[in-house]
C-alpha positions as CSV (number, residue, x, y, z in Angstrom):
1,X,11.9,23.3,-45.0
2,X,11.6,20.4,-47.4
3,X,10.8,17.1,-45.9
4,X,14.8,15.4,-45.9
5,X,15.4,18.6,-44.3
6,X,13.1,17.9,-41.4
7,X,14.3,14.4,-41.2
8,X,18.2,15.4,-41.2
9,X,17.2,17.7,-38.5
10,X,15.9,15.1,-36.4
11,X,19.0,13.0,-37.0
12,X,21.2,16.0,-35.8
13,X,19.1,16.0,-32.6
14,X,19.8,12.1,-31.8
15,X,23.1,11.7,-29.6
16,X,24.7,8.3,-29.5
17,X,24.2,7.1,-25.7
18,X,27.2,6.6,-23.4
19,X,28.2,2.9,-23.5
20,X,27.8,1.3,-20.5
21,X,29.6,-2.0,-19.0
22,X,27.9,-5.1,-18.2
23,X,25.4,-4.9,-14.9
24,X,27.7,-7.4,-13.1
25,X,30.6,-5.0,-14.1
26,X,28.5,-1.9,-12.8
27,X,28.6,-3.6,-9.3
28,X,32.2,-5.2,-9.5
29,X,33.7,-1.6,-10.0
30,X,31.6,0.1,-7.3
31,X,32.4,-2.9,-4.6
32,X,36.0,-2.8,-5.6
33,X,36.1,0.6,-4.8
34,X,34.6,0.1,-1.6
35,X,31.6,3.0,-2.8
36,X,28.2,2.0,-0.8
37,X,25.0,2.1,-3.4
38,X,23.9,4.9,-1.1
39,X,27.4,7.0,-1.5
40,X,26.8,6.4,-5.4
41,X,23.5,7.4,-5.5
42,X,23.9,10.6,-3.6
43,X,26.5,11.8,-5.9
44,X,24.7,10.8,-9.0
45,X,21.4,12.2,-7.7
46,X,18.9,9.1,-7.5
47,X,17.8,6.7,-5.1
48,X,19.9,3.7,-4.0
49,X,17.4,1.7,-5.3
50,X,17.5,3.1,-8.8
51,X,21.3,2.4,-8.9
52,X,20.2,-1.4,-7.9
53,X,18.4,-1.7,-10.9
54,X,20.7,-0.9,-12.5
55,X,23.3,-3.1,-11.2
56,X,21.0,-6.0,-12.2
57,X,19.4,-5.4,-15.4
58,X,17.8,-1.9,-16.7
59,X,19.8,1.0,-17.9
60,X,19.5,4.5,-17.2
61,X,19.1,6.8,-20.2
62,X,19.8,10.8,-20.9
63,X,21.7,12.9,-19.5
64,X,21.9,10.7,-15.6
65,X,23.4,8.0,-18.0
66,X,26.5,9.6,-19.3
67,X,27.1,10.5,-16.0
68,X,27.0,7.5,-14.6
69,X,29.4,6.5,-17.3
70,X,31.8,8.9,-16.7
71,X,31.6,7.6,-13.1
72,X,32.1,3.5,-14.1
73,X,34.7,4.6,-16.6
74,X,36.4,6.5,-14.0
75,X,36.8,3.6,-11.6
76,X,37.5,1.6,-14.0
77,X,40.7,3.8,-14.8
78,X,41.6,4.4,-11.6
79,X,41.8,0.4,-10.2
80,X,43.3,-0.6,-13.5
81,X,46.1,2.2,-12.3
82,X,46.0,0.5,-8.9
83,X,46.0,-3.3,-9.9
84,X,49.1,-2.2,-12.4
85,X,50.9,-0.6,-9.1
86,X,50.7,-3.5,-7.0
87,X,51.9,-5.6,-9.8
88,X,55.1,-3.9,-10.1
89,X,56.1,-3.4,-6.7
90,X,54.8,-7.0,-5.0
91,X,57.7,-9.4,-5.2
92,X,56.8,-12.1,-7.8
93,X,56.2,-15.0,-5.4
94,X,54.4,-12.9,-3.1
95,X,51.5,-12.2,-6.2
96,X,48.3,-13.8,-5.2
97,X,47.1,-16.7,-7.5
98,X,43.2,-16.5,-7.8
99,X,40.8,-19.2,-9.4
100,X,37.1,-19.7,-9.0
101,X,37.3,-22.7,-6.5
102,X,39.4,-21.0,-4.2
103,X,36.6,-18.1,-3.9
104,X,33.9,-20.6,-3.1
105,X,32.9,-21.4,0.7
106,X,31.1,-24.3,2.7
107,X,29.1,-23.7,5.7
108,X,32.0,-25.0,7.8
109,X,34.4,-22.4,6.6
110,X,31.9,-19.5,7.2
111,X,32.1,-18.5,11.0
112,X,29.1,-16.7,11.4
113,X,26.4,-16.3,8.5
114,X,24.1,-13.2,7.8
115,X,21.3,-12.2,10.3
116,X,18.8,-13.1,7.0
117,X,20.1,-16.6,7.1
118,X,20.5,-19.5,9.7
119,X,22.6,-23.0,9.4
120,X,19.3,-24.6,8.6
121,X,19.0,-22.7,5.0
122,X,22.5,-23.9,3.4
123,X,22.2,-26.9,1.6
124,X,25.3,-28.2,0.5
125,X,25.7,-29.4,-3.2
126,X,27.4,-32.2,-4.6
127,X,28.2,-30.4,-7.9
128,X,29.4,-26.5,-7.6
129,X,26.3,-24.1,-9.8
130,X,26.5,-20.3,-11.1
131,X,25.8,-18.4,-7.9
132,X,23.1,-16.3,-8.7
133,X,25.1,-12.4,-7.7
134,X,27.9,-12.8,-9.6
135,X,27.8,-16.1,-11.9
136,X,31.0,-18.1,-10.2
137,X,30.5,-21.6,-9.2
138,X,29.0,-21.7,-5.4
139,X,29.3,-24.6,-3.3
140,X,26.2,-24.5,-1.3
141,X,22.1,-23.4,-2.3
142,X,20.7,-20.8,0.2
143,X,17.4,-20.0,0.4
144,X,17.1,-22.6,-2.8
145,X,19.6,-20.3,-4.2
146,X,23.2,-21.1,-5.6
147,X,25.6,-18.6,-4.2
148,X,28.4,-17.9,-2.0
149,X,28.1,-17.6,1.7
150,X,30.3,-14.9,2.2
151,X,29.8,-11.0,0.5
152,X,33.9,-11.9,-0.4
153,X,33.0,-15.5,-2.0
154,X,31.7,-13.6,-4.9
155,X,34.8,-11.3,-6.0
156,X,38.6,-12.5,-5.7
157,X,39.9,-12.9,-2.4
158,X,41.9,-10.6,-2.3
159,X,40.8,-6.7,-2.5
160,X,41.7,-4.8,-6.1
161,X,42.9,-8.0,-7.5
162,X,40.4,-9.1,-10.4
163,X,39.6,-13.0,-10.8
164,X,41.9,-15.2,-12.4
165,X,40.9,-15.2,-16.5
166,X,40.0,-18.1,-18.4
167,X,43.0,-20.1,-19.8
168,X,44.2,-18.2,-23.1
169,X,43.0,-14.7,-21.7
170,X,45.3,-12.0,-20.3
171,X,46.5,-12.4,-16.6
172,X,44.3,-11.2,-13.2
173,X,47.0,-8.2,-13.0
174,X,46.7,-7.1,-17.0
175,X,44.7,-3.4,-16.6
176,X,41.6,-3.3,-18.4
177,X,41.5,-1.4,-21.6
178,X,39.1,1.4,-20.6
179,X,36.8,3.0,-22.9
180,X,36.6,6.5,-21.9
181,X,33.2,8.6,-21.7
182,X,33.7,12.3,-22.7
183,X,33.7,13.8,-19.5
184,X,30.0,16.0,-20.0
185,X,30.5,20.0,-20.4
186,X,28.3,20.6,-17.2
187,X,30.9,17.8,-14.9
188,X,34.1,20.3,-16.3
189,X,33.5,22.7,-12.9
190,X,34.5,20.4,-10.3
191,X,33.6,21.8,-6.9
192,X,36.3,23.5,-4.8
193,X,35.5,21.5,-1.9
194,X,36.9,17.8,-0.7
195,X,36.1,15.2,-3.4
196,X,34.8,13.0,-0.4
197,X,31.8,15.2,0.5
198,X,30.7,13.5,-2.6
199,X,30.4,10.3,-0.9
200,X,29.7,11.1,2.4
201,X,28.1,8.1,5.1
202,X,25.4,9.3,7.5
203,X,25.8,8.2,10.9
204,X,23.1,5.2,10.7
205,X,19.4,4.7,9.9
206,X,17.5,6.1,13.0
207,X,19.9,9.7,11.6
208,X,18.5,9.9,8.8
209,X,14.8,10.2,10.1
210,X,15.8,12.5,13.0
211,X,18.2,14.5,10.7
212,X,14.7,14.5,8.0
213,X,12.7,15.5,10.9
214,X,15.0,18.3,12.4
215,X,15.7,20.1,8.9
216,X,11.7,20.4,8.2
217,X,11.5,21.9,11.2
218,X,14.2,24.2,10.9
219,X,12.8,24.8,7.3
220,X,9.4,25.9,8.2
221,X,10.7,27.8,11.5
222,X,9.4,25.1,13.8
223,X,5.9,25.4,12.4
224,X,5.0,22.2,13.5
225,X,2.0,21.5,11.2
226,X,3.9,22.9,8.2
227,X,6.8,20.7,9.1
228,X,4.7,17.7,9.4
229,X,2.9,17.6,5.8
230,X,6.4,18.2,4.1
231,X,7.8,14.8,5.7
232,X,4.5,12.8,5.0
233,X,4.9,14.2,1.4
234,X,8.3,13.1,1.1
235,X,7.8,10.3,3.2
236,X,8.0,7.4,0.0
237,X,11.2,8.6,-1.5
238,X,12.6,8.6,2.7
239,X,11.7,5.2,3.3
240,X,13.5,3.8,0.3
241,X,16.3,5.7,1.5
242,X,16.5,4.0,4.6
243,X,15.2,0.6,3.1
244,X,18.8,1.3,1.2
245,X,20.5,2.3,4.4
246,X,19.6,-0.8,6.7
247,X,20.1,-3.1,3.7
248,X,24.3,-2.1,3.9
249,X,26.0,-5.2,4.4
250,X,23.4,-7.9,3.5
251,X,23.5,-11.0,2.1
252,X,21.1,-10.1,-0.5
253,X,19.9,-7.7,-2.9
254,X,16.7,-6.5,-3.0
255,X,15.7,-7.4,-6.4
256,X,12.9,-4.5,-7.2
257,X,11.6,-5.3,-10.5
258,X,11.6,-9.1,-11.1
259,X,9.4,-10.8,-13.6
260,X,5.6,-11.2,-11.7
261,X,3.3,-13.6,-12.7
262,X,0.1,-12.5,-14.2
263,X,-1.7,-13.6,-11.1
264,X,-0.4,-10.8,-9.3
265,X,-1.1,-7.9,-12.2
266,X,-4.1,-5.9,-12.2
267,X,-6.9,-7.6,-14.5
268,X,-8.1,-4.3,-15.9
269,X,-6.5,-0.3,-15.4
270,X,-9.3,0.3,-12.5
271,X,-9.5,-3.8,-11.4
272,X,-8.0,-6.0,-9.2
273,X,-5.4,-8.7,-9.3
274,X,-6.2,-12.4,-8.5
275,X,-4.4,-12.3,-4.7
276,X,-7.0,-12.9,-1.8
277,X,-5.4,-11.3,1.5
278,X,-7.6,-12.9,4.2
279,X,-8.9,-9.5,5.7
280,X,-10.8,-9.8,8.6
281,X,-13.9,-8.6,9.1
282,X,-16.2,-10.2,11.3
283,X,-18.9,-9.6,14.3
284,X,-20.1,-12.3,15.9
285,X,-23.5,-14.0,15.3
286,X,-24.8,-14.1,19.0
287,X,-23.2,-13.2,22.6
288,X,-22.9,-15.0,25.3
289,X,-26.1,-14.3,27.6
290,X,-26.6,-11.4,29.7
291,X,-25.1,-7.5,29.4
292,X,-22.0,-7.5,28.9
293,X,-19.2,-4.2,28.2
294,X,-17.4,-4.8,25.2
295,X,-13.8,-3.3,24.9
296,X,-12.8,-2.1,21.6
297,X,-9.2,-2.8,21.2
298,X,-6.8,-0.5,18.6
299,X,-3.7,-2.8,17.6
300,X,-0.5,-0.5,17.6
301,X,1.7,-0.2,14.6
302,X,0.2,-2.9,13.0
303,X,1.4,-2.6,9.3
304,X,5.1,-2.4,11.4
305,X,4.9,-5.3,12.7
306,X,4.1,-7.1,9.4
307,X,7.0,-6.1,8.3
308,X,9.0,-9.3,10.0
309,X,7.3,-11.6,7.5
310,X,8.7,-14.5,4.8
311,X,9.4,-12.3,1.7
312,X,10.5,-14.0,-1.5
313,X,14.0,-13.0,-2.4
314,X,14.2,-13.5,-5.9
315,X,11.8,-14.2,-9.1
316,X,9.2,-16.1,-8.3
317,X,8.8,-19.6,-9.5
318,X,6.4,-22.0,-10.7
319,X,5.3,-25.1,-8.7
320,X,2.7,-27.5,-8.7
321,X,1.5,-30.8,-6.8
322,X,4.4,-29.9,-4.1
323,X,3.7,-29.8,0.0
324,X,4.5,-27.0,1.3
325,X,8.3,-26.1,1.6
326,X,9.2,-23.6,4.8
327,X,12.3,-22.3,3.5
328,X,10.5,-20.5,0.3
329,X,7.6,-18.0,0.0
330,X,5.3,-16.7,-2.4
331,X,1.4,-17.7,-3.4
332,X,-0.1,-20.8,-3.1
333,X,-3.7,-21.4,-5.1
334,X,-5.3,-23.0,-2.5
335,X,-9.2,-25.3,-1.3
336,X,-9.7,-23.7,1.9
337,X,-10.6,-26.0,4.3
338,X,-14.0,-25.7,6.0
339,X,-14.3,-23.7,9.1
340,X,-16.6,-24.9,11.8
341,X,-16.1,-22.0,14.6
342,X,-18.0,-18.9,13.0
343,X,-19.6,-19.1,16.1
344,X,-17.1,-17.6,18.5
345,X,-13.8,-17.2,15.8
346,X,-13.2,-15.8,12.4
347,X,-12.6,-17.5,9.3
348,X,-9.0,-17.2,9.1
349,X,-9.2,-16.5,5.1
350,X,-11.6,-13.5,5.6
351,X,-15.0,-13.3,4.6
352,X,-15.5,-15.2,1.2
353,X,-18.7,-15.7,-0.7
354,X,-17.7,-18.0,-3.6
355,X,-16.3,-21.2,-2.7
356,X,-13.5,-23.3,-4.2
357,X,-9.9,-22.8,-4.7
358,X,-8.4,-19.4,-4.3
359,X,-4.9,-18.0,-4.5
360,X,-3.4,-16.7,-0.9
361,X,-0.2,-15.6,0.2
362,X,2.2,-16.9,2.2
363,X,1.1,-15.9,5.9
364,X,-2.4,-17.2,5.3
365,X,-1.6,-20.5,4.0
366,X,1.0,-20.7,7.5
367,X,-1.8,-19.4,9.7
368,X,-4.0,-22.9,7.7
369,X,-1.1,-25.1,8.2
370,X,-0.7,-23.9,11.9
371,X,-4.4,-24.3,12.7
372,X,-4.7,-27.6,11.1
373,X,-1.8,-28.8,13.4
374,X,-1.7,-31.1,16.3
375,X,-1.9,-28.4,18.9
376,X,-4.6,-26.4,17.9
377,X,-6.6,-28.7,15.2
378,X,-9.1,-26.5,14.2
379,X,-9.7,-27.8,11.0
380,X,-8.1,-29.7,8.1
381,X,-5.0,-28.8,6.2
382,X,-6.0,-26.7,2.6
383,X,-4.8,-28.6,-0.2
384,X,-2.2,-26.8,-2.0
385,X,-2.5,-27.0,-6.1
386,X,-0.2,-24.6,-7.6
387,X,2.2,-22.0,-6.2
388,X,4.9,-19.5,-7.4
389,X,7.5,-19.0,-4.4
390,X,11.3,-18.3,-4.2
391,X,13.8,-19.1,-1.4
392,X,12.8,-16.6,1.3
393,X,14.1,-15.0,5.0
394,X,11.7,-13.3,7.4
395,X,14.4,-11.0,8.4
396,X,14.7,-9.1,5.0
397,X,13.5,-6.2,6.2
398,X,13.8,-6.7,10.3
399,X,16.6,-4.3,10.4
400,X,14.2,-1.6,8.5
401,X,11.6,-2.2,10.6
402,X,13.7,-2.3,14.1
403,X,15.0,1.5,13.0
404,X,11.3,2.8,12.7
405,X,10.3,0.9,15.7
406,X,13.0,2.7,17.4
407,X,11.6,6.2,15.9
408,X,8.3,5.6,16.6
409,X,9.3,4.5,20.3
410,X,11.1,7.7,21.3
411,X,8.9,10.2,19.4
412,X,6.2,8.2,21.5
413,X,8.4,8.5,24.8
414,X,9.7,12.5,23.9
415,X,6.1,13.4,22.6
416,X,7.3,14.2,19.6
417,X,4.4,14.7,17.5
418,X,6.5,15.6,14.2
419,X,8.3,11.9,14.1
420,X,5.8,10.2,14.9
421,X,3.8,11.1,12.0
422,X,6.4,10.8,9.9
423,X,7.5,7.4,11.0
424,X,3.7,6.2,10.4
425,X,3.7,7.5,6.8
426,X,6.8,5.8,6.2
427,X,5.6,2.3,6.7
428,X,2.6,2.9,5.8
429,X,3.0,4.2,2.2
430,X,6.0,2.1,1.9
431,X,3.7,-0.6,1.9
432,X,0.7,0.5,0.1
433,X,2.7,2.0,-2.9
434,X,5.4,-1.4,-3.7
435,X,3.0,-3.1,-6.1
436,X,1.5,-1.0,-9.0
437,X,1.6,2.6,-7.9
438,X,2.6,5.7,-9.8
439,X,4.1,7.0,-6.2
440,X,7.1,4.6,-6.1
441,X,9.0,3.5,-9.3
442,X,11.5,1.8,-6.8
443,X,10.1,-0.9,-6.0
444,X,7.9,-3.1,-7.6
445,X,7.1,-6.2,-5.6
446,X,3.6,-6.8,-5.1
447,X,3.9,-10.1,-4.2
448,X,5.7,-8.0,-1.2
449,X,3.0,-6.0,-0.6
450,X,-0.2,-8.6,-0.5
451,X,2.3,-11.1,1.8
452,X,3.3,-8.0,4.2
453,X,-0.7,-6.9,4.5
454,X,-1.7,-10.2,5.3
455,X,0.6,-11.2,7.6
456,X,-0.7,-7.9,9.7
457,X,-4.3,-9.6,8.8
458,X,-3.0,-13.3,10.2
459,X,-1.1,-11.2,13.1
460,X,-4.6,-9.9,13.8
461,X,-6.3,-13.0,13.9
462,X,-3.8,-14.8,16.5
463,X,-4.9,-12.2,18.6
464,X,-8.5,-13.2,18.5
465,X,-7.2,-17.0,18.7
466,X,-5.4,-15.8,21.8
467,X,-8.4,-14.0,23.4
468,X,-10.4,-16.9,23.0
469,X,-7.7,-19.4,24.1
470,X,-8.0,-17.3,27.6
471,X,-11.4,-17.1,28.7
472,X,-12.4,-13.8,26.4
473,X,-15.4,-13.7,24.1
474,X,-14.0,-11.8,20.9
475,X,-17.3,-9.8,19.0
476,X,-15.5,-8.4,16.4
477,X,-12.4,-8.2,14.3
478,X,-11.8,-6.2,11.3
479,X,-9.1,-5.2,9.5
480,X,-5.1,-5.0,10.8
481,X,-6.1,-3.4,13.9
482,X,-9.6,-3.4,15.5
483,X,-10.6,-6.5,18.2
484,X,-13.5,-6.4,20.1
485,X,-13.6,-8.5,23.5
486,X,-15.8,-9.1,26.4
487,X,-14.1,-9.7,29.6
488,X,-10.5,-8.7,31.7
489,X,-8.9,-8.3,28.5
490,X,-5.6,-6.6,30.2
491,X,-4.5,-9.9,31.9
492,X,-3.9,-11.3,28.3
493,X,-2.5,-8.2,26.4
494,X,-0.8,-5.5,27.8
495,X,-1.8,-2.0,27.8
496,X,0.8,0.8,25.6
497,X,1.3,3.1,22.6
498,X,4.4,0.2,21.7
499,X,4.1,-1.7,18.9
500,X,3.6,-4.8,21.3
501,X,1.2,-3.4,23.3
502,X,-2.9,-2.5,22.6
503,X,-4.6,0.6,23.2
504,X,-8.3,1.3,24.1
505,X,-10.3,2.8,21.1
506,X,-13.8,2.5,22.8
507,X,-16.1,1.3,25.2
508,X,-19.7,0.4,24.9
509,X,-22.1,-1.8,26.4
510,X,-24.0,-4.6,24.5
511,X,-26.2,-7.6,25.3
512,X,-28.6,-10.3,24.4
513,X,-32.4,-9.7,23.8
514,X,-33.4,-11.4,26.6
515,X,-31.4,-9.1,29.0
516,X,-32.7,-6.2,27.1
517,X,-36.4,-7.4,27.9
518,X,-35.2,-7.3,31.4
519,X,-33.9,-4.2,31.3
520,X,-36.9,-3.0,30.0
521,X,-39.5,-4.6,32.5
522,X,-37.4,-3.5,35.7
């Protein structure tokens, strides 16, 4: 084979890729169809979180792209057939007239906002901007955000009828000229069955972990240990699932691969980033005088709980010189400001060797803030140099969280070993795996991750405050979920396996030299 032979083989073996609309035309076409990114995803066999990206930005390649191709192109037939129906059989005065101002609404049109959202985050503005999901002008910022308040604000009023074109441009009921996709060879054996199974919902998110959990078992013939390590395996590519599940409906998008600061990206292949997460991990110095028993307290579900935290709901952005602003989130570099209670508290930024400025996230620069307050004024506010932070909601992820809390609470209640497991892997992997990990390409935030560790860090750390606060001497905190206390520690915290409860870990005695002189002379 000569070498122009070799090269014309290689061109032979290069297929033009599918052409693919426009990402905001991706999403349009699935939303006027009334498909769910989960019913999409099943049929085109990836994660709903795949098909988000590529609703906003990347493309799919090989063979999953023609497919998905043949998909948009098929919608896109199929409501340009719809659109022309309703054309020719509506009366002509009766046709809906569409323009971009109509679509936009204030605060005082919108009844009820989304559970992400409260009153307090819409900002009106004077002059309409892009809104940031689908480009029309929006008449309020949420979240320091231009967009519409309503999921129907951002696509024509009315449902199969595309916005009115620009002046000069064919009508909102002219089809769409669509460019077909050849059908691929393997798609020409449709399946005998209903076309819906395709697309078929689940019955909610709790289902889908007992549904998981009951077809392991029935896999592995209700060998309970064989059943269990084939969930935790899985357990990543399930919690995505059911990040995607709980997410139906939302205001916002999870945006999974935004642009990240280099702050945030590993200095070297084996290294570290430049985020410090506050961990605790602390004994204290000397106890009070005497023998004392010391309880060693285990935190329940402490990673779960951290999941109600301020997440940052877009790219972050770039800030210096600013006070702090409640309604956004992010990283703030930071002076810590001195601590003068090592005695019988923790530092709340961890255990730090170097002084000066340091970059912290979000909950441990509102722990500062908090402390340095008039009700507690336990020091003095850190002085805030630089930050990158976008308009954020602590509920992003409440109704994920609320579905493995109610898991975790009946495995806990039915003694259902299987779940429980399961459930635990979930959140905790799901966590541990969203910045730079090989185990989930989903997801990339780890701005998400450092902020959702140390909020269970900061949650840990109001528990020593509160110990103290009520008559207990804490000896030791470490980590998300280990406290140490001397005294009648169940009047302040009540005793459970729920995630709002504490559980005893150990018991052992400790006390002062002195008393262990005594001890020894008796």
């Amino acid at each position: 084979m000569s070498d122009f032979d070799a090269i014309d083989s290689l061109l032979d073996a290069v297929t033009p890729q599918a052409e693919l609309p426009p990402c905001h035309v991706r999403r349009e076409l699935r939303e006027r169809a009334r498909l769910s990114k989960a019913q999409v995803a099943r049929a085109l066999g990836v994660s709903p979180s795949t098909l988000s990206g590529w609703e906003s930005g990347r493309d799919p390649a090989g063979e999953i792209r023609t497919k998905y191709a043949y998909l948009l192109d098929g919608l896109n037939a199929k409501l340009a057939t719809e659109t022309t129906t309703d054309a020719e059989t509506a009366p002509a005065a009766e046709q809906p007239v569409t323009s971009d101002t109509a679509a936009v609404a204030t605060p005082s049109s919108t009844p009820g906002l989304s559970q992400d959202m409260d009153e307090d985050d819409v900002e009106p503005l004077v002059t309409p901007e892009p809104c940031v999901l689908c480009g029309r002008p929006a008449g309020q910022r949420v979240a320091g955000f231009a967009q519409h308040l309503t999921p129907a604000g951002c696509r024509p009023a009315t449902t199969g009828a595309p916005a009115a074109p620009p002046a000069g441009q064919p009508t909102a009921h002219t089809p769409k000229a669509p460019v077909h996709t050849t059908r691929p060879a393997s798609a020409t054996q449709r399946s005998k069955g209903p076309a819906r199974h395709a697309f078929q919902e689940t019955s909610g998110p709790v289902d889908l972990i007992r549904e998981a959990v009951q077809s392991a078992l029935a896999e592995h013939r209700g060998d309970v240990d064989a059943a269990t390590a084939t969930l935790v395996k899985r357990a990543i590519p399930d919690a995505m699932r059911l990040l995607d599940e709980t997410r139906k409906g939302a205001r916002y998008d999870v945006i999974a691969h935004p642009w990240i600061p280099d702050i945030l990206k590993k200095q070297t292949a084996r290294g570290t980033d430049q985020i410090w997460e506050a961990r605790p991990k602390w004994t204290r110095h000397e106890l009070p005088p005497g023998r004392h028993q010391v309880t060693a307290l285990d935190i329940n579900g402490a990673y779960l709980s951290a999941l109600k935290t301020h997440l940052p709901l877009g790219q972050l952005e770039h800030s210096t010189g600013l006070a702090h602003d409640r309604r956004r989130s992010g990283v703030h570099l930071i002076t810590p400001p001195e601590w003068e209670h090592e005695a019988v508290l923790p530092n709340p930024i961890g255990r730090r060797d170097e002084p000066g400025p340091l970059w912290v996230t979000e909950p441990t620069l509102r722990l500062l803030l908090r402390l340095s307050g008039p009700r507690h004024q336990l020091c003095e506010p850190p002085q805030i140099h630089e930050s990158y932070t976008s308009g954020a909601t602590e509920n992003l992820l409440e109704k994920f969280r609320i579905a493995l809390k109610d898991a975790r609470d009946t495995a806990i209640e039915q003694g259902d070993t299987v779940t429980l497991e399961y459930v635990k892997a979930m959140y905790s992997k799901f966590v541990s795996t969203m910045g730079e990990s090989n185990y989930n390409r989903e997801l990339y935030r780890p701005d998400w991750m450092h902020i959702i560790r140390s909020q269970a860090f900061a949650n840990l750390w109001l528990k020593a405050l509160k110990a103290h606060d009520n008559g207990l001497a804490v000896v030791r905190a470490m980590g998300t979920d280990e406290l140490h206390v001397i005294g009648e520690w169940r009047r302040v915290f009540p005793e459970g396996r729920a995630v709002t409860e504490v559980k005893v870990k150990d018991t052992y005695t400790a006390a002062t030299d002195a008393a262990e002189h005594e001890g020894e002379g008796e």
